[in-house]
C-alpha positions, 0 to 999 in steps of 0.5 A, a space after each residue: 176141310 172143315 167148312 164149318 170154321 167161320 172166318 172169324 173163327 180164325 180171330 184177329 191175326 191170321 197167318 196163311 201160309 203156303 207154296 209161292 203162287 198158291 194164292 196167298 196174297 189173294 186170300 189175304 186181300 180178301 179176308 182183310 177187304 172184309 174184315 178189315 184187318 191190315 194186310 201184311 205181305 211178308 214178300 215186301 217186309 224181306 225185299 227191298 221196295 220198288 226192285 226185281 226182289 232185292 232181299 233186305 239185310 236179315 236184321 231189317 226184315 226180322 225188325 220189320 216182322 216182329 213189329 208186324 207181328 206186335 200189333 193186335 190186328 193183321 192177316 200176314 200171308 207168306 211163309 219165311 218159316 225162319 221166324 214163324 215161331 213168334 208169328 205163330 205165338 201172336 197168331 189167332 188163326 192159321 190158314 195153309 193152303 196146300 195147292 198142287 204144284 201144277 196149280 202153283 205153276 198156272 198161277 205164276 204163268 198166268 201172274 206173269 202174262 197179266 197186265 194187273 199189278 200182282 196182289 203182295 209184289 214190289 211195285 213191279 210193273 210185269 214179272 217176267 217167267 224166268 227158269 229160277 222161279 220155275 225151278 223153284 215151284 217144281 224142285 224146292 217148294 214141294 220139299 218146303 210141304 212137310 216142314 208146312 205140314 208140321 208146322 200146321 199139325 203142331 199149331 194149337 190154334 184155329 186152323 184150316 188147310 186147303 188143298 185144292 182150287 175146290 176147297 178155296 172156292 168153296 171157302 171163299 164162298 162160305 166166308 162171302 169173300 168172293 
């Protein structure tokens, strides 16, 4: 980790990136309360609002996400690799966090168990754990991490990986957003 990347080493528009329930959503809410750069949750551009994760036609979600990524200011957290290239092209600042799997699955578990509203959901009120999402965190996330890591070694711009709670803490703390 490179602690001494500042926060607004990363500029105007921070893409962060990672497996599902790696924390994302939570970094982004973090970064933007302090930078107040607008929030963008890529989860509610590609589904439907106020449902159990109902995609969008693909045409509205990448409408919606090149419209996003127009603007000059934003902190966009999620993956949707599909149209990372424009994302990347606009971006200042790339974050990947780079989190076991078994922190992926006590985040999800302890997500589903919370009476808070989730940080980037769909005006859900409580997910429940169900076996698709479990299946998703141990089988199909870990083999989404080399096309992220290529993706964030072939990135020209300012970037950081966090691989581990420590590392995100000590982050946190070194940007004051705790």
């Amino acid at each position: 980790m490179n602690v001494s990347l500042s926060l607004g080493d990363l500029g105007p528009r921070i893409c962060i990136m990672g497996p599902s329930n790696s924390g994302k959503s939570t970094l982004g809410k973090a970064i933007s309360s302090k930078t107040s750069l607008p929030l963008i949750h890529l989860d509610q551009l590609h589904h439907l609002p106020d449902t159990k994760w109902v995609p969008r036609e693909p045409e509205d979600f990448y409408r919606l996400h090149e419209e996003a990524i127009r603007k000059e200011r934003w902190v966009i957290e999620g993956n949707y690799t599909k149209c990372i290239s424009p994302r990347l092209e606009r971006a200042t600042g790339l974050v990947l966090l780079n989190v076991p799997v078994t922190i992926a699955l006590q985040r999800y578990i302890r997500r589903c168990y919370s009476s808070k509203p989730r940080i980037g959901g769909l005006n859900i009120r409580r997910e429940n754990v169900t076996w698709e999402m479990l299946k998703y965190i141990v089988h199909t996330a870990p083999k989404n991490h080399l096309h992220h890591m290529k993706i964030f070694e072939q990135a020209t711009i300012s970037k950081l990986m966090l691989a581990s709670l420590r590392e995100i803490n000590i982050c946190y703390q070194n940007w004051n957003i705790l």
